[in-house]
ZAMARGU-4260 file (C-alpha; in steps of 0.2 Angstrom, whole numbers, plus 5000, padded with zeros to 4 digits):
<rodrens>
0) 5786/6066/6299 | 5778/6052/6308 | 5761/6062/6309 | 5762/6065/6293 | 5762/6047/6287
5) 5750/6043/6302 | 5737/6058/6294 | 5740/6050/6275 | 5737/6030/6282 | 5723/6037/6291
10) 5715/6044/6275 | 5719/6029/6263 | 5708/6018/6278 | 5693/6029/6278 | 5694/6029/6259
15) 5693/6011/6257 | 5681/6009/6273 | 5671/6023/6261 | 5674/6011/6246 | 5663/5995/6248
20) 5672/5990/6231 | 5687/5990/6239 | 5680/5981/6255 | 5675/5966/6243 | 5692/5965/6234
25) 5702/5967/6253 | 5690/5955/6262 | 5676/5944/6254 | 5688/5937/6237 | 5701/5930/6250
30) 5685/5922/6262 | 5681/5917/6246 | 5696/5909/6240 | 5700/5900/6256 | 5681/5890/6256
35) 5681/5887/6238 | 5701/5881/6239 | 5697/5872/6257 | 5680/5862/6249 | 5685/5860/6232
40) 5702/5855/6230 | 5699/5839/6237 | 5708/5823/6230 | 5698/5809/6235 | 5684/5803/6225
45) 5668/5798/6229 | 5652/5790/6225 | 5661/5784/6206 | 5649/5778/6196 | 5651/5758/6194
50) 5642/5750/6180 | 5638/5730/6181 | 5639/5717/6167 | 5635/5700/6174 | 5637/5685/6165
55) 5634/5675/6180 | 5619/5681/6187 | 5624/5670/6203 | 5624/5671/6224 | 5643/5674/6221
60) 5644/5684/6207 | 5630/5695/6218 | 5641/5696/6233 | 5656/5704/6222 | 5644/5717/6217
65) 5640/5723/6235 | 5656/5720/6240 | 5659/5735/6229 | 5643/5744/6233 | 5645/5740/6251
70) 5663/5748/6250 | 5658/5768/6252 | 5668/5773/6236 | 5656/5767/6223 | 5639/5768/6217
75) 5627/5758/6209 | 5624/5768/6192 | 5615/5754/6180 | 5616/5738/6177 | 5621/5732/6159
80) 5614/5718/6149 | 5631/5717/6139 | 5647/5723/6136 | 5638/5734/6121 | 5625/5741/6132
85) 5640/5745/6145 | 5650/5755/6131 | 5636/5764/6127 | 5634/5769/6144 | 5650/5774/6144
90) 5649/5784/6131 | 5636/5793/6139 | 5644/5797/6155 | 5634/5785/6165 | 5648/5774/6171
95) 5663/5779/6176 | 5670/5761/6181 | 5660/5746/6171 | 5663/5729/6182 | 5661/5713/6171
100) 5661/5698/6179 | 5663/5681/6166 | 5650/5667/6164 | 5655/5651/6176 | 5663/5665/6189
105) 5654/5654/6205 | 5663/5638/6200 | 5677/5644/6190 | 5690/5642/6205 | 5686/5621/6204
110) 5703/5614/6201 | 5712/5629/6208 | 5708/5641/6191 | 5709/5657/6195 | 5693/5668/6192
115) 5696/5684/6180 | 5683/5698/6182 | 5686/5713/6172 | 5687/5732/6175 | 5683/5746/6164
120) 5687/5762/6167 | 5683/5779/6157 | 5703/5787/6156 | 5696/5803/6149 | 5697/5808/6164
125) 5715/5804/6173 | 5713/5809/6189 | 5698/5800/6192 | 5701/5785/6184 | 5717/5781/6192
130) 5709/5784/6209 | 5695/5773/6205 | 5706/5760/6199 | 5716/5760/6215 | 5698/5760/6226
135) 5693/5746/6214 | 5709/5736/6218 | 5708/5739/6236 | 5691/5732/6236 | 5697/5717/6225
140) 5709/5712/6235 | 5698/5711/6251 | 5686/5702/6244 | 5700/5690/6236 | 5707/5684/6255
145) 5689/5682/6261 | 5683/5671/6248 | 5702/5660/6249 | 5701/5659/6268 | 5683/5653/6265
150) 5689/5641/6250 | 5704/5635/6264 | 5693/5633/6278 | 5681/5623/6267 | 5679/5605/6268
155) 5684/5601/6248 | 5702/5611/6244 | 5705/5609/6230 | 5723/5602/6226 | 5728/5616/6213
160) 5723/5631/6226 | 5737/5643/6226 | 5737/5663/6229 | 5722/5674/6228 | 5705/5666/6219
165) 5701/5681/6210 | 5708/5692/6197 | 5707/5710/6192 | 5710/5715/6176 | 5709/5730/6172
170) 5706/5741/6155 | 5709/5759/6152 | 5696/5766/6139 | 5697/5782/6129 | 5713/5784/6135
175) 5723/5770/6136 | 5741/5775/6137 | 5733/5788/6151 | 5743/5803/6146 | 5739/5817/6158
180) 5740/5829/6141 | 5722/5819/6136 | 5714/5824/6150 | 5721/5843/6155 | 5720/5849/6135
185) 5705/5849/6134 | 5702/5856/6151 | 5713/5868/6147 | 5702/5874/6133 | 5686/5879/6141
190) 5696/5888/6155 | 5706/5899/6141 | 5690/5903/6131 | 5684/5910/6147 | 5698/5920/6151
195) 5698/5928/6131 | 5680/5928/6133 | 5673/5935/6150 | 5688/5942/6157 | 5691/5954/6142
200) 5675/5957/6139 | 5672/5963/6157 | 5682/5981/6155 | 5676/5985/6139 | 5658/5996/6143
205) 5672/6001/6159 | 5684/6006/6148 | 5673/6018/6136 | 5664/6025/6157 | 5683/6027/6163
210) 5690/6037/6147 | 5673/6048/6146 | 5668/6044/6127 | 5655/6033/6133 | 5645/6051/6133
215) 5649/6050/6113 | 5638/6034/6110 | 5627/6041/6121 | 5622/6054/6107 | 5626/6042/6092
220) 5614/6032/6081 | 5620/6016/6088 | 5606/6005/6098 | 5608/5996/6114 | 5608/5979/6105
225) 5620/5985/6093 | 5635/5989/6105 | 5631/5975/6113 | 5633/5964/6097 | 5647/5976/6094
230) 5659/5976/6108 | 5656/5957/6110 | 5660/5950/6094 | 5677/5954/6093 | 5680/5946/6108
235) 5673/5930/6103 | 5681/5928/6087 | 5698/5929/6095 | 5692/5917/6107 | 5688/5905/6094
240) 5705/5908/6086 | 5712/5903/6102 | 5702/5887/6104 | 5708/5881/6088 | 5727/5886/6090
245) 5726/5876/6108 | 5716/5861/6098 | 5732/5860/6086 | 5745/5863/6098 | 5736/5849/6108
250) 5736/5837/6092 | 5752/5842/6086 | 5763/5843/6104 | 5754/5833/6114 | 5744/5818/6101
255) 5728/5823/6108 | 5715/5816/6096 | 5697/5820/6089 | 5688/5805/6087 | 5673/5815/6085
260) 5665/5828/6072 | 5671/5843/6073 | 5656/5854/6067 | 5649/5845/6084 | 5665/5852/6094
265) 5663/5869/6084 | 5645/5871/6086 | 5647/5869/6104 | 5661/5878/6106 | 5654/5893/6099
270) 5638/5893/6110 | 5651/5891/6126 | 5660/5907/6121 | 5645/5917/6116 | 5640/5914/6135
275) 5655/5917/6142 | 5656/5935/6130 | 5639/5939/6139 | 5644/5935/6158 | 5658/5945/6155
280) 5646/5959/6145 | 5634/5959/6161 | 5647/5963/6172 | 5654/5978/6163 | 5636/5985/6165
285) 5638/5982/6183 | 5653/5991/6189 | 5662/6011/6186 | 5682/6003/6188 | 5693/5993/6176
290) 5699/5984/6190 | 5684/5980/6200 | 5678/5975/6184 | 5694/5963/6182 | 5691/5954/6199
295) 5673/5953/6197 | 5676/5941/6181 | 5690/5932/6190 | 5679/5927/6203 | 5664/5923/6194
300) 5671/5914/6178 | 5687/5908/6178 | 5690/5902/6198 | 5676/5892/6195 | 5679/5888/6178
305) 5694/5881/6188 | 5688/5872/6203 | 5669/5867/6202 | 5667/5863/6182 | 5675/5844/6183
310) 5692/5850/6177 | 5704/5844/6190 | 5694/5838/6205 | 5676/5829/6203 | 5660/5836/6208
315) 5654/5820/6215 | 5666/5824/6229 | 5662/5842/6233 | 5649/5845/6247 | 5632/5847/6240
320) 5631/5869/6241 | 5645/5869/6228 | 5639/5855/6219 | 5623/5868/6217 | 5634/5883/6213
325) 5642/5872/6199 | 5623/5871/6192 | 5630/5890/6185 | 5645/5889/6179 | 5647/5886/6162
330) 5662/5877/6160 | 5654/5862/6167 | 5643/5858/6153 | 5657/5863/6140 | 5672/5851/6145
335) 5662/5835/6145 | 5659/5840/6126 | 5675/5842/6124 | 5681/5829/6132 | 5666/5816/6124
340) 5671/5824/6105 | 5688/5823/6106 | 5691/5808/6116 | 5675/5797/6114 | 5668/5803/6096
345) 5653/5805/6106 | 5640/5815/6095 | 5628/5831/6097 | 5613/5819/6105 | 5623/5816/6120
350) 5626/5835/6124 | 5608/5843/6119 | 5605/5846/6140 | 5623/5855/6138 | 5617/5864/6125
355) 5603/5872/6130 | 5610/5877/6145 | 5623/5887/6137 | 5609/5895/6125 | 5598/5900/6139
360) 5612/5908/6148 | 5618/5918/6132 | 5598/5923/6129 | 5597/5930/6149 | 5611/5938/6148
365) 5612/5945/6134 | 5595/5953/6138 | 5600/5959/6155 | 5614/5966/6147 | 5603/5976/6136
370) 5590/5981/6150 | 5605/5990/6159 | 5611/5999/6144 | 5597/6005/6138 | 5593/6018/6151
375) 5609/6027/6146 | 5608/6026/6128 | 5591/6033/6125
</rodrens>
């Protein structure tokens, strides 16, 4: 009996050895896994975006800023005129943190007043935000017991001094009340549209090889373009359906709002889908096996829809090769949308660069999709 299980085991290994897609599925997805779960999952932020608003314009109101700059977590992303400019730039993404520091900060702290500088900070994403606040708080109070010890070893103390000279005040935009629902809603959205989109797409040219009617297109009227248009569209349309019943279970359950238009949020959403129908349609071209199939999209679309899009964990703080390999992934230029429409009422101006990634995707794709069926159709 024991050769006989000895001569079955040894017939199962040379078969996978012989089957390279098997060799990818046993050994490269779970090398895969560990370096994408090893770099990306990552909860430290860095290099956050710090806007500057100063009032001041003074040797100490200087010093606050670099002691910021100076601290390793932040850097400098632009300098605002005015709290307006600074909105603006938050709106825009430029700023994740906006520092404010008052008029009459450098001689604010005579007769033992305490001087209030003030923190903005972009809550549409919660993660980040709170992270950054905790970094800007850190860095506050440093500076804080420098400039008292320096005020106490001075000459002049001044008769009112008591506790700490300087005073964060912190203010939570876009998401005040920082539920975590805000930020993982609408998240959640570009990764499900990806899974109804690519992943189901992926099997559906597999499906016809794998049953054997694909041999009955073959001799049909139908063009290359037309079954891909075809065995696409359904896909997408129950993706958009999805879309809209998360949106309303988000609103509804979870008091997620839409500050923004949402013909922008639909426009956009529809171009996102359509890419992700073509990833899914390109890799059906590629591949014999349901199941190789399945895997394949898994790996390209919805791990990295996951990990390297700005999700959960920031690409700031990912090591430069994945912030490259992000470049691709779609679900990066589809959640700041989604996030700026819902939570910032941004508008379509804003996104145009995120637009015209996803159309140049869907237009390659889509071609390349084409290119490979067309041999067998003709």
């Amino acid at each position: 009996m024991f050769g006989r299980i000895t001569a079955v085991m040894g017939k199962e290994f040379r078969h996978i050895v012989r089957d390279p897609r098997s060799l990818v599925i046993i050994l490269l997805m779970p090398l895969l896994m560990t370096f994408l779960y090893g770099y990306a999952m990552n909860l430290d932020v860095k290099n956050i975006p710090l806007g500057i608003v100063d009032h001041d314009n003074t040797p100490e109101s200087r010093e606050l800023a670099e002691a910021f700059l100076s601290s390793g977590q932040f850097v400098l992303a632009r300098r605002y005129p005015d709290g307006q400019a600074a909105e603006e730039g938050m709106r825009r993404r430029q700023s994740v943190v906006t520092m404010v520091i008052p008029a009459g900060y450098a001689v604010m702290y005579e007769g033992g007043r305490v001087r209030p500088v003030e923190l903005l900070v972009d809550g549409s994403n919660g993660n980040t935000a709170a992270i950054a606040l905790g970094y800007a708080q850190a860095v506050m109070a440093r500076k804080a017991v420098a400039v008292a010890v320096e005020l106490l070893a001075g000459p002049d103390i001044q008769s009112g001094f008591s506790g700490l000279p300087i005073r964060l005040e912190p203010r939570f935009w876009y998401n005040a009340a920082q539920k975590s629902s805000h930020f993982f809603v609408p998240g959640l959205i570009a990764v499900i549209l990806m899974m109804a989109s690519a992943l189901l797409t992926s099997v559906t040219v597999v499906r016809e090889k794998e049953s054997g009617t694909l041999e009955q297109l073959l001799v049909s009227p139908v063009g290359s373009g037309e079954l891909v248009i075809g065995k696409a569209l359904p896909y997408g349309l129950l993706a958009l359906v999805d879309g809209a019943f998360i949106l309303m279970c988000g609103s509804l359950a979870f008091g997620v709002p839409l500050r923004g238009s949402p013909l922008v949020l639909f426009a956009f959403t529809g171009l996102y889908v359509l890419a992700a129908l073509t990833i899914g349609l390109f890799i059906s071209t590629l591949v014999d096996k349901q199941l190789v199939a399945m895997f394949g999209a898994l790996i390209v679309t919805v791990l990295p829809s996951f990990m390297l899009s700005g999700f959960i964990f920031p690409l700031r703080s990912m090591p430069e090769f994945l912030q490259l390999i992000s470049l691709v992934v779609p679900a990066r230029y589809y959640i700041p949308v989604v996030r700026g429409v819902l939570l910032k009422g941004v508008g379509a101006g804003v996104f145009v660069s995120n637009g015209l990634f996803l159309l140049a995707l869907m237009v390659v794709l889509s071609v390349a999709s084409v290119v490979r069926f067309k041999p067998r159709l003709e």
